[in-house]
C-alpha positions, 0 to 999 in steps of 0.5 A: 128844449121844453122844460117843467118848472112851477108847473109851467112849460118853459121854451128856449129856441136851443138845445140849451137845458136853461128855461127862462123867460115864461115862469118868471117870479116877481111882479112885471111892473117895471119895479125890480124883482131880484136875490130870491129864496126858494123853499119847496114843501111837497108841491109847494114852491114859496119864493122871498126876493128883494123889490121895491114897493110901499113900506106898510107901516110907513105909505110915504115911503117906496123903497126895498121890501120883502116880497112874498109868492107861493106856487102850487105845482099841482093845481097852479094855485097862488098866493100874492106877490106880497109884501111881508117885511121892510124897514124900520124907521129909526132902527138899525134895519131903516134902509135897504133892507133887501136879501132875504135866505129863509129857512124852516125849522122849530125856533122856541121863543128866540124874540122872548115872548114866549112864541115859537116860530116854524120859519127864519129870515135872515136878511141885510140892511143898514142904518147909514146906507153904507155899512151893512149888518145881518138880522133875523125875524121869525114867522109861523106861516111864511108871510107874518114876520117878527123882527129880532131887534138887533143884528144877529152877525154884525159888520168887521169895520164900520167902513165899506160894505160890511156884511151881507148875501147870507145862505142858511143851513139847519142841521138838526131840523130845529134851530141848529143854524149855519150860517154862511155870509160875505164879509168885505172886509179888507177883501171880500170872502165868506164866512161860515157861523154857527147858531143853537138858537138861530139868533146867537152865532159862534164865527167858525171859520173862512169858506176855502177860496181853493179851486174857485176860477181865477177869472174872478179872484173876488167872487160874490155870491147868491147861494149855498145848500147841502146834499146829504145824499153825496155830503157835497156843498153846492154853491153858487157865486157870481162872475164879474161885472162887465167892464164899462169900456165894453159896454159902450160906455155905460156902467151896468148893474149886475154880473153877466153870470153865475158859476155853479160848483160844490166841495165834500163837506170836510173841506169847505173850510180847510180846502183839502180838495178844492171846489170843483166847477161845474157848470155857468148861467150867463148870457151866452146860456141865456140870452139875458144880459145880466145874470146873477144872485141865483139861489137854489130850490132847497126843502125847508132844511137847505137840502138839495138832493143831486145824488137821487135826480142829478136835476137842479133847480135854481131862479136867477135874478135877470134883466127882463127882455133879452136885448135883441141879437143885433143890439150894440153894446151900449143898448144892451147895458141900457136895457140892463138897468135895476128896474128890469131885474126880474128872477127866472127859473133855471134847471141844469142836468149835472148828470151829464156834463157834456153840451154841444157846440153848435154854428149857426148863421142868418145871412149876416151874422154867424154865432157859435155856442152852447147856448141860446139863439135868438127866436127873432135872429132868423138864425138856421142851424149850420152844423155840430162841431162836437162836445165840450165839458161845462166844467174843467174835468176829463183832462178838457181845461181850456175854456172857450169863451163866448164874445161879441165885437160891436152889434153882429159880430160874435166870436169865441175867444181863449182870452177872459177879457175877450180881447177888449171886447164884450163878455157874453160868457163861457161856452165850456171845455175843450182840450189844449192836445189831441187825444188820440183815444178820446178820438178827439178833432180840432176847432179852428177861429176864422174870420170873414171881411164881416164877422168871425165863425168856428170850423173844423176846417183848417183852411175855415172853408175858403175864409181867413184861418185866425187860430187853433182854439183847441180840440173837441169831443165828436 
């Protein structure tokens, strides 16, 4: 498939909708690129991310910065990457300043000097290197930005994480601010404050955990936005990190992927209808192996608009390359380190919620997915074994989850944990039951003396039946 994101044509070697790998944002310079925001102002794609470079105002220091680029979608016209914030010696802001959400609007004279501001950047960092708070600075253009001196949302307990991860919303194109943030304290949940002057903040409540995939029962997130065409919340939360015993021993940075859902507004505190999930970014989609803090293309406001286009664009911080398709457990984690995390642009089609599994085989190894085939695997299409949902809906609520054992062999799984093997991720849903009226057909898990594959032959064409994974859309 070929997609258009930042005036860019962006190639995958499967029918997946993700475009990754040309069209990154960040610097390639082996120093990591990671948790964007993204503002798009008619043809003009701005990015904020968190990297490392020199602290201008102090040279001897390298540590985490604000980077800056901007896009021209029409001419391809850019400006930097540049360093536009980073920490203030002996401040509250003096280490680890990272996770920026910018949001446009009219903030008159928040810094008290008299200036007014067309941009926000809400942002985290400490003072103890443990213990994290959320402040604000203000800009006239994006790039040359004032700090408020003090955090605008403050840590519950001055032990543990803290606070951090904002997501920003203006409701009335000026300074009426929402604020959604993390709180690690005493579990990890989200809290939604509200701001006349984007400085002050009145706490409103906690954002329902009603719905969200009991896969992960903590979630971290990258991302939330508003759609006032279909008054949805959409928003974006990470899947776990993987467990270092599938890893071949070495501990990796970063969850494997991002679950994107949304909630009518009147129930992103009450939980009266629940979050619904919509569709995963992980490596199974991507090939990458690492996938997270992901935040959406939103106008200056933090609007997105799914009613008119059912497209949404998202970047996603990655590790950078893909491992090989042979790699081992370990060699993949190795390659997931921080100073390979780069941020890639990613456009999913809520529209149609469908996507098709396919077999594929190289000679050695069979892989069955929804989403990416290695282009050096040598990997030829064997057949379609129907469609899947992405998100749980239609009745299809059996997830098929996409593993790997060692270096070659891949398999899905009804198992989360992937039966103490690697997660690569979630193909989609399928059904428990046959449906007669949806003319649905089964899915069986086979085994070779090498590896594992998916048919919908019962006795798996000659090979070892292992089980019934469930049913099928044609």
């Amino acid at each position: 498939m070929v997609l258009v994101a930042l005036g860019i044509m962006l190639v995958t070697t499967s029918c997946s909708e993700t475009g990754l790998g040309r069209g990154m944002i960040g610097r390639g310079d082996g120093k990591y690129d990671y948790s964007p925001s993204v503002i798009q102002s008619g043809n003009v794609r701005q990015f904020w991310w968190c990297g490392i470079a020199v602290n201008p105002t102090l040279h001897s220091q390298e540590t985490d910065t604000i980077q800056y680029e901007s896009v021209n979608l029409t001419t391809g016209e850019t400006v930097g990457p540049l360093t536009v914030l980073a920490e203030t010696r002996d401040a509250w802001d003096s280490m680890y300043l990272c996770n920026p959400k910018v949001i446009g609007g009219s903030f008159d004279n928040p810094l008290g000097d008299g200036q007014s501001f067309q941009y926000a950047m809400y942002y985290v960092a400490t003072s103890d290197g443990s213990t994290n708070n959320i402040g604000v600075a203000f800009s006239k253009d994006g790039i040359n930005w004032k700090k408020y001196p003090q955090p605008v949302i403050w840590a519950s307990s001055a032990s543990g994480y803290g606070v951090g991860q904002p997501a920003v919303y203006n409701s009335d194109h000026k300074a009426a601010i929402s604020l959604f943030y993390e709180d690690s304290n005493p579990i990890t949940h989200h809290v939604a404050a509200t701001s006349n002057d984007g400085v002050h903040f009145t706490v409103q409540g906690t954002l329902t955990t009603n719905g969200l995939n009991s896969d992960n029962p903590e979630p971290t997130w990258g991302d939330m936005a508003y759609d006032p065409t279909s008054g949805y919340w959409y928003a974006v939360y990470n899947s776990p990190i993987r467990d270092q015993t599938t890893t071949g021993g070495v501990a990796e940075r970063g969850s494997y992927g991002v679950t994107l859902y949304k909630i009518p507004n009147d129930s992103l505190l009450t939980g009266s209808t629940p979050w619904q999930e919509l569709d995963t970014i992980d490596t199974n989609m991507t090939g990458y192996e690492s996938n997270h803090l992901a935040a959406f293309v939103r106008d200056p406001n933090g609007n997105i608009n799914i009613g008119a286009y059912s497209m949404l664009d998202l970047y996603i911080s990655v590790t950078n390359p893909r491992p090989s398709w042979d790699a081992s457990p370990a060699s993949a984690a190795k390659g997931a380190r921080p100073d390979s995390w780069d941020i890639a642009p990613v456009r999913r089609t809520l529209g149609n919620p469908l996507m098709e599994l396919r077999k594929y085989y190289n000679g050695t190894s069979h892989v069955t997915t929804t989403g990416s085939i290695s282009a050096s695997g040598g990997f030829t299409l064997l057949s379609s074994l129907g469609h899947i949902y992405k998100g749980p809906q239609q009745g299809a609520t059996v997830p098929f989850y996409a593993c790997k054992n060692g270096s070659k062999d891949y398999f899905v799984s009804l198992d989360k944990a992937c039966e103490g093997e690697k997660v690569l991720g979630k193909n989609g849903y399928g059904y428990a039951q046959p449906n007669e009226s949806l003319n649905l057909f089964a899915i069986y898990r086979c085994s070779t003396k090498r590896d594992h594959f998916v048919s919908t032959d019962s006795k798996c064409e000659g090979e070892t039946t292992d089980e019934l994974l469930g049913y099928v859309l044609p």
